[in-house]
N, C-alpha and C positions, 0 to 999 in steps of 0.2 A: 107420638113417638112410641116406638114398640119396645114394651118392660125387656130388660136387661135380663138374660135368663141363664142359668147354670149349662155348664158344658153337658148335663147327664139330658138335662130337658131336650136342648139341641137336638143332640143324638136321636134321641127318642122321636120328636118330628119329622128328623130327614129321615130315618128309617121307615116312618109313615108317610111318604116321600111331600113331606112339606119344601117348598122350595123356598122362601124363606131361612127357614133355618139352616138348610144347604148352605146359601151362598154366604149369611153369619160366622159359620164354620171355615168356610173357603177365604173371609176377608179376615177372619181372626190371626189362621194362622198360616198364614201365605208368608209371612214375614219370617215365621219357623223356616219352612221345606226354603225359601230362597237365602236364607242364613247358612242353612247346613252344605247347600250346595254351592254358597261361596267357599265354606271349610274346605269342601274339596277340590276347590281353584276350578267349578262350573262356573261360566257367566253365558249370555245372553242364550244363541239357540241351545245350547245344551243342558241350561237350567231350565228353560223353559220345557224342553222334552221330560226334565228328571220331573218335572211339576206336573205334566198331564198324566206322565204316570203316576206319578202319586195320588191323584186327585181319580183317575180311575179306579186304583186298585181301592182306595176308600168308599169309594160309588158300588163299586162292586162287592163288598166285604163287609160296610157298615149297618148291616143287619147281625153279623157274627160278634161283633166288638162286645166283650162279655164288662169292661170296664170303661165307660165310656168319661170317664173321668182322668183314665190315662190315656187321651186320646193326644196330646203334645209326644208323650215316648213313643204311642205307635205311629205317628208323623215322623218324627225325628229318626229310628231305625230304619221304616222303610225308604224315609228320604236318602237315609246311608244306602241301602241296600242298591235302591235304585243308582245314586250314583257311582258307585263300583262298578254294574253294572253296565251302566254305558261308559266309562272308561275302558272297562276289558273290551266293552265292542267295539270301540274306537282304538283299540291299540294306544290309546293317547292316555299317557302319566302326567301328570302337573304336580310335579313336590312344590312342596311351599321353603319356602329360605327362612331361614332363622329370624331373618329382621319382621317378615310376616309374621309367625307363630309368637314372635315376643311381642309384638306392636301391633295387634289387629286394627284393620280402619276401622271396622264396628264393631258396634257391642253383640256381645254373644247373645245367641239364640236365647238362650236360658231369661239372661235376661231383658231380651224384647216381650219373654212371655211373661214372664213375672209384671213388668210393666204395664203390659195389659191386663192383664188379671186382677191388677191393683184400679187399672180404668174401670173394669166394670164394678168392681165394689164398688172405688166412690159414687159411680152414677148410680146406681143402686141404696148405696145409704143416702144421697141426697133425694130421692123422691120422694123419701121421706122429712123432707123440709117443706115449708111453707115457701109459695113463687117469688114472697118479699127476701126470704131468706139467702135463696137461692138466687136472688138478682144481685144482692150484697155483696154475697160470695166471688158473683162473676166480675164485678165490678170492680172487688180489692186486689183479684186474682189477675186480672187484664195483665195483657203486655203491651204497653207500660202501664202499671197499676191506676187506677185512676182516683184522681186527690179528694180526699175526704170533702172537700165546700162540696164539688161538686157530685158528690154522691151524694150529698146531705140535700143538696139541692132535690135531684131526679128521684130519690126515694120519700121527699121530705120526712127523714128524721134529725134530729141535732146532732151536730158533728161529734159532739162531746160522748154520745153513745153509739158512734160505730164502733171504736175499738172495742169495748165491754159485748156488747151484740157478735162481732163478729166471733169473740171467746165462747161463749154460749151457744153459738152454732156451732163452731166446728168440737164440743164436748159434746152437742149429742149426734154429729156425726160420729166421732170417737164410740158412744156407747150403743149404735148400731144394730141392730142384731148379724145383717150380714159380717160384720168384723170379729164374728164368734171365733173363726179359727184362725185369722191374721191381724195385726193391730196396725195400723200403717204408724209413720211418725210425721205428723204437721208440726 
């Protein structure tokens, strides 16, 4: 599995034209540029247009990106940009109604990005666990969680020491280092 890496590292590879880090980039935040251009009542071929543009003008430009850490606002403005953009060239307006701007079906961009960002830390602080630790984890964490006999079973330890075990993992995930600048709450 390929290490979890900071946005700035990313950067830094696809502008050494690593294609890996390319397409990290492109599946990170696809979910931004197609958020933004539901904000602006895009959907199918016209989101999809506003996205190759997007995804060009970064192919073309991400050599220049002096801050490659606000690399979500320079996605997000020029996702703006672009779809204005092809609105004016299409003649075609889409207001949104009040009941949309009060009740959105999804959740904001902002925070499908924060969401992810929270994914890569934790999988970043967990590699720093042990593979028993980290079975533990997946096991209490399952949907539907799965019953303490039978984790006590598969990992053979005593039932009586999952819950205490699993406290102690998730405190030194808590004390992390990647969670220097964010603290999640478990």
């Amino acid at each position: 599995m390929r290490e979890a890496k900071s946005i700035s590292n990313l950067v830094s590879e696809a502008v050494q034209g690593d294609e890996i880090a390319w397409r990290h980039i492109v599946r990170s935040y696809t979910p931004l540029v197609r958020a933004v251009c539901r904000e602006h009542g895009l959907t199918g071929a016209d989101s999809d247009d506003v996205s190759s543009r997007v995804w060009m003008r970064l192919l073309l430009g991400i050599s220049r990106i002096r801050e490659p850490a606000a690399l979500a606002a320079w996605l997000r403005t020029t996702t703006r940009r672009q779809c204005l953009l092809l609105l004016k060239e299409n003649k075609h307006d889409t207001p949104l109604d009040d009941e949309t701007v009060a009740h959105p079906a999804e959740a904001p961009a902002d925070e499908e990005m924060l969401a992810e960002e929270q994914r890569v830390l934790l999988r970043q602080a967990t590699e720093g666990l042990t593979e028993q630790d980290r079975r533990l984890l997946s096991l209490l964490f399952s949907d539907p969680p799965t019953p303490y006999a039978r984790i006590s079973e598969m990992l053979g330890i005593a039932t009586g020491s999952i819950g205490p075990t699993r406290q102690r993992i998730l405190l030194r995930l808590r004390q992390a280092p990647v969670w220097s600048t964010y603290q999640p709450t478990f």
